[in-house]
Phi, psi and omega in degrees: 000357190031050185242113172282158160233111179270138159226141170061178166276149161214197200263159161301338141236174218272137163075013173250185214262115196241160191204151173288192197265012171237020198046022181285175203251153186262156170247135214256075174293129163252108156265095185229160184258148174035057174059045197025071146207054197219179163311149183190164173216136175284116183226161205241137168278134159273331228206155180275140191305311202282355192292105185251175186219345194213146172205127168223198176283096179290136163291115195269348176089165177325107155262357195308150158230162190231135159352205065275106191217178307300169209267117188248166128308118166218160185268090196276138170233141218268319201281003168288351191282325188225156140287110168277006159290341184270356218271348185289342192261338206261178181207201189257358186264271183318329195291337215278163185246139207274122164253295195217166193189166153169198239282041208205317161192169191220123190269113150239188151198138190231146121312078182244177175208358146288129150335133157278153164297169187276154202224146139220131196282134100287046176261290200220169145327142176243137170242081239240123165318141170244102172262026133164156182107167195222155187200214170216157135234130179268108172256176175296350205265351198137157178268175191202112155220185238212183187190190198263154193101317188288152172265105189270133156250103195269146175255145161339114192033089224214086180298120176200169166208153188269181186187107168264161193241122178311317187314317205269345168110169176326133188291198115239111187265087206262101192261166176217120185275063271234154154248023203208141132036061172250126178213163146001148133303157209268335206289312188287001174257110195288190171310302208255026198124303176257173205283140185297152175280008147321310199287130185302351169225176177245192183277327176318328183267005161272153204220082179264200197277143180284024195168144169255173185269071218253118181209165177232143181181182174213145178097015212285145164285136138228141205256140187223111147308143157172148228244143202215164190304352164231052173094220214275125166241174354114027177301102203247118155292138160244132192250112149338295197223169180294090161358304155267082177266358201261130188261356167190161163207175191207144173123204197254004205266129171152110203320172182183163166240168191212097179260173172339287182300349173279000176277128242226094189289129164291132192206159208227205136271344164243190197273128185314154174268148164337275196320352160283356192280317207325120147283269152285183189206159148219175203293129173075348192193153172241166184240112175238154178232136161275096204242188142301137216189143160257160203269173196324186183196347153317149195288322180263014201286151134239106211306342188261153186314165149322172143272127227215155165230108156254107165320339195257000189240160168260178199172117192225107165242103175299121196233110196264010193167159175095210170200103195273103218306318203255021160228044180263141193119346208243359170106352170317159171162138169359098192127347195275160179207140169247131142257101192291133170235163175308125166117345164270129111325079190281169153164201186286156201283128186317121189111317181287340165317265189301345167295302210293311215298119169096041171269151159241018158175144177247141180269088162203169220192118191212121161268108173279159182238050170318125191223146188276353171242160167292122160254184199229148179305091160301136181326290203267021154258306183300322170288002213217044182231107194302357159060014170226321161011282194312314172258035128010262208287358193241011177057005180195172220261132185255341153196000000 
């Protein structure tokens, strides 16, 4: 993200000899992105990183996707997926459920209210939506904690756990998985990094960790997501000594959140295109926030979208607060994911059109996906899919 950070000690200069106060010598990490010529953080060690003593299989659980052939809209509702009496056992790293993917990214969702095992993806960044609930994720970098709203952004292989605070009850976890990358949009950036003054937030609203995270133990588990010849696999590593050792780092490479409410909506005088929404991007696919904002303003506007094909997308709107004006009639509500795919001609539901004319601001709170490949149905997009969506807009079911 090329926002620098010092956290804890590290030495005055970078590859040089750094030592405790009995003089033993610190071990040195270089976390860098794309064969070091990207973003990165130096981060320093008690103990050596790579000493593992154990390795077997994680069972990563159901990943299958099935098509969306022949090809529908359809409306998944996420909160039939958990019990929240049961939320106590699952927890967000094992817990979470595959709703939709391909080979570019992966949509879940989990409830949780159990401690994770320490978990790291090396596939891609994880961008994981809090649609309620508040906690910590304790990383090697440092605590991070998090509240309902926020965007927790993990960077690739990135040793962490989630930890929800009971008090407030079960986390509810929109994770978005990357094979890539997440950062900014590049448009919101200048040359050397930082965000334009164009862009709906600055670096103030971003928030990482302050201080570092230090424990001990030995034999410790860690579960490593990462890819293997016939896809996305499984690993459980036993780590020699406890992952969290590092007494300081330093650089641009490091989870960090974004909440919601810092988002700062672009509005127009007609009605805006999805890309003023854009929070993040990754290889193939964008992160957009829908948030409350006030509307067009031509004297002739109509506030709610068009009716729009964008031919190069699949289109995933997670719906998180609010009242979302141009799905009203179609069974949408809180908890909902609409999934538009390419090749439809979407918009608002018959009726919302001639409803939105003379609204001056809308309530509504939505995270969208968009992805440039077709996606494909996850178990818990097929357990959670309300089987009538599609014929929504003709008021009745035609096959």
């Amino acid at each position: 993200m090329a926002y620098y950070r010092r956290v804890g000690e590290v030495p005055g200069k970078r590859h040089t000899q750094f030592r405790d106060s009995e003089g033993v010598l610190r071990y040195e990490e270089l976390m860098g992105e794309e064969g070091f010529t990207s973003d990165s953080s130096l981060l320093y060690h008690r103990t050596i990183p790579s000493a593992i003593v154990g390795s077997e299989i994680w069972d990563l659980g159901e990943q299958s996707r099935m098509p969306n052939h022949p090809m529908k809209p359809r409306h998944l509702r996420l909160h039939e997926l958990f019990a929240v009496d049961a939320a106590a056992g699952i927890d967000a790293v094992t817990g979470r459920r595959l709703v939709l993917g391909n080979g570019d990214v992966r949509i879940g969702y989990v409830v949780a209210g159990a401690v994770s095992p320490y978990y790291r993806n090396a596939i891609g960044d994880e961008c994981v939506y809090v649609e309620s609930g508040r906690g910590v994720v304790e990383t090697i970098f440092g605590v991070l904690p998090y509240r309902t709203g926020d965007f927790v952004v993990i960077p690739r292989a990135t040793t962490h756990r989630w930890v929800p605070d009971a008090a407030e009850g079960p986390s509810r976890l929109y994770p978005i998985e990357g094979n890539s990358h997440i950062a900014p949009p590049k448009r919101y950036l200048s040359r050397f990094g930082q965000l334009l003054e164009h862009a709906p937030y600055c670096e103030r609203d971003l928030y990482g960790p302050d201080e570092p995270l230090l424990a001990e133990g030995a034999d410790v588990e860690v579960l490593v997501k990462h890819r293997g010849s016939t896809g996305i696999v499984g690993t459980r590593f036993t780590y020699a000594d406890h992952p969290f050792d590092v007494v300081g780092w330093d650089g641009c490479l490091y989870p960090y959140t974004f909440n919601v409410e810092d988002f700062m909506p672009i509005t127009g005088k007609v009605h805006q295109p999805p890309p003023v929404h854009q929070v993040f991007e990754g290889d193939n696919f964008v992160v957009c926030a829908f948030v409350p904002r006030k509307v067009d303003y031509h004297p002739l506007s109509i506030p709610v979208p068009y009716y729009h094909s964008n031919v190069d997308s699949d289109e995933v709107m997670f719906y998180v607060g609010g009242d979302y004006a141009a799905r009203k009639g179609s069974g949408i509500g809180i908890g909902s994911v609409s999934l538009h795919p390419g090749g439809h001609a979407h918009g608002p539901q018959p009726g919302a059109m001639e409803a939105s004319i003379g609204v001056q601001q809308v309530d509504e709170l939505a995270v969208m996906v968009d992805t440039f490949r077709p996606l494909e149905l996850g178990e818990a997009a097929t357990a959670s899919d309300d089987g009538v969506y599609a014929w929504a807009w003709a008021g009745r079911k035609i096959r």
